[in-house]
C-alpha positions as CSV (number, residue, x, y, z in Angstrom):
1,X,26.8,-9.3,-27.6
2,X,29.7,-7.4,-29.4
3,X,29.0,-3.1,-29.0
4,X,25.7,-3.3,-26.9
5,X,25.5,-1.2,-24.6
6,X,23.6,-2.7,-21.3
7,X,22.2,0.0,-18.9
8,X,20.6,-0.1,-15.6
9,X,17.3,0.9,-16.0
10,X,16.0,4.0,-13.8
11,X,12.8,4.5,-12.9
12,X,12.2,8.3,-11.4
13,X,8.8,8.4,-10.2
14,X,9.5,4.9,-8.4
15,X,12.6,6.7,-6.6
16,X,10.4,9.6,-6.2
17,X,7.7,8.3,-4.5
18,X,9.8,5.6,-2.2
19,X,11.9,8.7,-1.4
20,X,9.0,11.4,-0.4
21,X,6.1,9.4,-0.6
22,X,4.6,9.4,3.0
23,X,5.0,13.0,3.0
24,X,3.3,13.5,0.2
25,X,0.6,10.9,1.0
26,X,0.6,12.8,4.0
27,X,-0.5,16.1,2.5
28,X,-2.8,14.2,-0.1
29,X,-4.7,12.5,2.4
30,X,-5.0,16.4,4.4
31,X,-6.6,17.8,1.3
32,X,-10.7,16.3,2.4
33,X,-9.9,17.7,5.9
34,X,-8.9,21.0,4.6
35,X,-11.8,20.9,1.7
36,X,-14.3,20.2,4.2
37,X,-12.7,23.0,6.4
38,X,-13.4,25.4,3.9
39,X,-17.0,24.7,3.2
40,X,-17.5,24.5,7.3
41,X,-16.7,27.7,7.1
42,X,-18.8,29.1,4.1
43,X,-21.6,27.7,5.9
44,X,-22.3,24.1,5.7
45,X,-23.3,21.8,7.8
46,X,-20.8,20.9,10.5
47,X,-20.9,17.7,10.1
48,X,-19.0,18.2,6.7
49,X,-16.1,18.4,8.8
50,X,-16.6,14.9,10.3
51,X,-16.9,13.5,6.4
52,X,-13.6,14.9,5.3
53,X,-12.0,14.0,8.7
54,X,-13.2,10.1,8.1
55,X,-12.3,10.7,4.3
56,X,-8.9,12.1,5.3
57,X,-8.5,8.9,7.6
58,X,-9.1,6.9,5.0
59,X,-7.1,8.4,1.5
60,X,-4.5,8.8,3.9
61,X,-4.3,5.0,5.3
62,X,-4.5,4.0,1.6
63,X,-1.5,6.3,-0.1
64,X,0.5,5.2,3.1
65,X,-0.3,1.8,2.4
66,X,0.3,2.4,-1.4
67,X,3.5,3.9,-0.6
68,X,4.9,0.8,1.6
69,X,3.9,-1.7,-1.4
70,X,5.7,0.3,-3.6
71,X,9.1,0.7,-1.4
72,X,9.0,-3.0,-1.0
73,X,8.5,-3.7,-4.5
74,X,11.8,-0.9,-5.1
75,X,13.4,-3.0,-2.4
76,X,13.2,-6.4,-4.3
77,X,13.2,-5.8,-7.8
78,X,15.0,-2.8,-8.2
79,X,18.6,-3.2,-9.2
80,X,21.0,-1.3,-6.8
């Protein structure tokens, strides 16, 4: 144990993503919306919108939910 050196270790994308993860889960679970906004609007079917509204619904419940694991995992087993 003589001249080791013992570091905490750090984890960046953990910190990241328990720091700005909702926000980004957020705008990640926007992008089917705004997809399906954008084909709307080059002519599809209008009930495109209602797809990437329901897919929107759904990426963005499970990045949320993703997220919340993850901060409780940083929470427990994460050295402060």
């Amino acid at each position: 144990m003589s001249g080791q050196d013992y570091r905490v270790p750090t984890y960046p994308v953990v910190t990241f993503l328990v720091a700005r993860g909702m926000v980004l889960a957020t705008l990640l679970g926007l992008a089917p919306l705004a997809a399906a906004a954008v084909l709307a609007l080059l002519g599809w079917s209008p009930l495109v919108l209602a797809g990437g509204l329901v897919a929107s619904v759904i990426l963005g419940g499970l990045l949320a939910s993703y997220v919340e694991v993850l901060r409780i995992i940083a929470d427990t087993l994460m050295p402060k």
